[in-house]
C-alpha positions in Angstrom: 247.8 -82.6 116.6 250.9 -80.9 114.6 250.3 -82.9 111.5 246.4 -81.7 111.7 245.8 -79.2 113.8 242.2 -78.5 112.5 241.5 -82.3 112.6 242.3 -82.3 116.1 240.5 -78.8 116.8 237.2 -80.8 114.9 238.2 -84.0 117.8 238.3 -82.0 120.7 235.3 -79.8 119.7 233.4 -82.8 120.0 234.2 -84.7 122.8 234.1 -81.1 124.9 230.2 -81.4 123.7 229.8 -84.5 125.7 232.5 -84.2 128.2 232.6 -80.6 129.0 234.2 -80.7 131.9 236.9 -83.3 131.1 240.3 -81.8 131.9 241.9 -84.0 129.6 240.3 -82.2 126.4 241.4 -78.7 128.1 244.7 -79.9 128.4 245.2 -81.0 124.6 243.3 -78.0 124.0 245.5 -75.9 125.5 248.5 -77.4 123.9 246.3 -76.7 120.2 246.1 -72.8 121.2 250.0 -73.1 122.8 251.3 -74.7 119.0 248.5 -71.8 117.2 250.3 -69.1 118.8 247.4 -68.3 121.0 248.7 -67.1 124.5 246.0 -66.5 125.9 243.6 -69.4 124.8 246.3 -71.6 125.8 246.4 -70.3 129.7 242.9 -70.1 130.1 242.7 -73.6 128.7 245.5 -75.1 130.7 244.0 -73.0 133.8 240.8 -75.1 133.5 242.6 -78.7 132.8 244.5 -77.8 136.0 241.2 -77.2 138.0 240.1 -80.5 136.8 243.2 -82.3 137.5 246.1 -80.4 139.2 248.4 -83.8 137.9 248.5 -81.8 135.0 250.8 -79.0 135.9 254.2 -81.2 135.7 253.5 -82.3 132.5 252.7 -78.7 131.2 255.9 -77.6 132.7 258.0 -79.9 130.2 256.1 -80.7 127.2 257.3 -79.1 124.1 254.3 -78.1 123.1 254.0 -74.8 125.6 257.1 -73.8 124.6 255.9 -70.3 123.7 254.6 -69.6 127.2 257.5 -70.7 129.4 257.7 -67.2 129.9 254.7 -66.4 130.2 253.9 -65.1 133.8 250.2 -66.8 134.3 252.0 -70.1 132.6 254.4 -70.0 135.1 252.3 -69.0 138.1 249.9 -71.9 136.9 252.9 -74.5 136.7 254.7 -73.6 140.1 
């Protein structure tokens, strides 16, 4: 994903098309938008992994990826 990150954009782009609901994909997406520098695609993207699979809020909470939005209210409130 950091070596690639339109590579990975093409990956995820595709499997959303047959798994659009798959919080898995939101999730990696989220951390593609978090690395991009976009805030806001990155909450609204980790908002709909967590819907999907609220396992995901731990790992959000540490991975260095979402840096950038540790202080980020709606990060946070979506973490807690």
């Amino acid at each position: 994903m950091r070596t690639d990150p339109g590579l990975a954009r093409e990956i995820l782009a595709e499997g959303r098309e047959h798994y659009p609901e798959d919080p898995g994909i939101a999730y990696s997406m989220s951390r593609l938008h978090a690395l991009s520098g976009d805030r806001a695609a990155a909450v609204g993207e980790l908002e709909r992994a967590i819907e999907g699979d609220s396992y995901v809020k731990a790992p959000a909470r540490e991975h260095g990826d979402f840096a950038s939005l540790r202080d980020d209210p709606d990060f946070q409130r979506l973490t807690a």
